[in-house]
N, C-alpha and C positions, 0 to 999 in steps of 0.2 A: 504494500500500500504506500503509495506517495505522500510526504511531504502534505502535499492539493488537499487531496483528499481526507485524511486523516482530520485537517484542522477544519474541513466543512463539517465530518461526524462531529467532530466536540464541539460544535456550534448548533448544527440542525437537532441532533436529538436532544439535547434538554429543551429544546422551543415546544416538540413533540409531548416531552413528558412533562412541562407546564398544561398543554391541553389536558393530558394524561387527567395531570391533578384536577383544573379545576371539573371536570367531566365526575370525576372519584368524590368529590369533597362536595360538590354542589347539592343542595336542597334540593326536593320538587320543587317547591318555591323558589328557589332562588335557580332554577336551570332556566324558567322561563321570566325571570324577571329583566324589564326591559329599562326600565327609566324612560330617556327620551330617545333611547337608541335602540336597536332591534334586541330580541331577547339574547340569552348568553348561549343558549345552542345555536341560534342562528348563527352567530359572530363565529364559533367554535365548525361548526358545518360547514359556512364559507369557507375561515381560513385553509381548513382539511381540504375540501373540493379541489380547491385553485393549487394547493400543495402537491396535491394528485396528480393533477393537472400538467405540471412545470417542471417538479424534478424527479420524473421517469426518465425510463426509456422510448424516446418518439417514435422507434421504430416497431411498438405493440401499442397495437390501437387503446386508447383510453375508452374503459367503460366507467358510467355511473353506478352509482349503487341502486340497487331494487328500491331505495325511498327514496330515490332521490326526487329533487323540487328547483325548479327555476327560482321559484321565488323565493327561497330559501336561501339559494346559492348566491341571487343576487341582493342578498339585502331587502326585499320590499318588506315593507311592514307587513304584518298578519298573516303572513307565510303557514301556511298549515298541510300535510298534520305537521303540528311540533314531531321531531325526530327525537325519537327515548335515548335516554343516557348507555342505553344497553348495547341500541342500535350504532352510538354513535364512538361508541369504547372497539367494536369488531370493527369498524370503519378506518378509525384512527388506524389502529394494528395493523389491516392491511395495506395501509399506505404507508406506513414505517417499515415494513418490510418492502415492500414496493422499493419506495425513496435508498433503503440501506441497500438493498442490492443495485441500484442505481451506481447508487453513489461508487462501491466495493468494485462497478465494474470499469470504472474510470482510470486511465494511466495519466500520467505528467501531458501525453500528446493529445489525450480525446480531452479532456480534462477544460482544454482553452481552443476547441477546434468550434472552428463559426460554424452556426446554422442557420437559417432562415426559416423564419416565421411569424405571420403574423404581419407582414411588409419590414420586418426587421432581421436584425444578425442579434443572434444572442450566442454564447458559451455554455455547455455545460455549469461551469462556475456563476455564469451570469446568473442563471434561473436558479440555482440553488440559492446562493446569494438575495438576491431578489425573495424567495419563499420564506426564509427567514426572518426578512426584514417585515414581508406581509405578517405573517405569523403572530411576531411580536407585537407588531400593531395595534391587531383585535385584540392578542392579552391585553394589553395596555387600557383598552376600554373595556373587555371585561374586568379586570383587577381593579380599574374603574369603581365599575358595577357592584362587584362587590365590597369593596371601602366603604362606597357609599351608604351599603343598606347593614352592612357588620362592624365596620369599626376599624376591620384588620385584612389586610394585604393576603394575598396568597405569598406562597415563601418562593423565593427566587432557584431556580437547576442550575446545576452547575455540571 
């Protein structure tokens, strides 16, 4: 394993096992609590989808999940059905294995080799890169979310 590679794992999977957590630790109440932002499975759904999405392998066609939801994925308010905590823990998991063997299959030369997509050039790196910084994001307004209505922060992956 490369250098590359190695330092995107110790980056992308604790973003994963922050979903992990708040997925594990949320309330019924509080998995659909919104404020004035969409609820915290939405945010946790999107981020996953678009993760699925980005740092695969482009050359196996991407499927969705049997629940899956447009408007879920894209954010609209009242997105329904809400996706279970159950649904959405085997979800995660398959995209971490997904993403890790992605990643595992990358050398130093695939690693920073352009593609095209989208009307754009992106890297393997780029997109991974990119999925991370998405990731953190939605924590960011989930951990929000949660502050707001608990008091206390979820605890930071390392």
């Amino acid at each position: 394993m490369t250098h590359y590679v190695e330092m995107l794992r110790r980056q992308l999977i604790p973003s994963i096992d922050m979903l992990q957590d708040v997925i594990e630790h949320s309330s019924d109440e509080m998995w659909t609590l919104s404020g004035v932002n969409v609820p915290i499975w939405q945010n946790i759904y999107h981020a996953t989808t678009w993760l699925n999405a980005w740092a695969r392998d482009w050359s196996t066609p991407y499927v969705k999940p049997e629940f899956h939801s447009n408007d879920a994925r894209e954010l609209n308010h009242g997105a329904t059905p809400v996706i279970t905590k159950e649904q959405m823990l085997n979800y995660l998991e398959k995209v971490r294995v997904e993403c890790m063997s992605f990643i595992d299959g990358l050398t130093d030369e695939t690693i920073f080799a352009q593609e095209e997509a989208f009307g754009r050039t992106f890297t393997p790196a780029d997109r991974i890169v990119g999925q991370i910084s998405h990731v953190q994001y939605h924590l960011g307004i989930i951990h929000a979310l949660i502050k707001q209505e608990t008091g206390e922060f979820p605890k930071w992956k390392e």
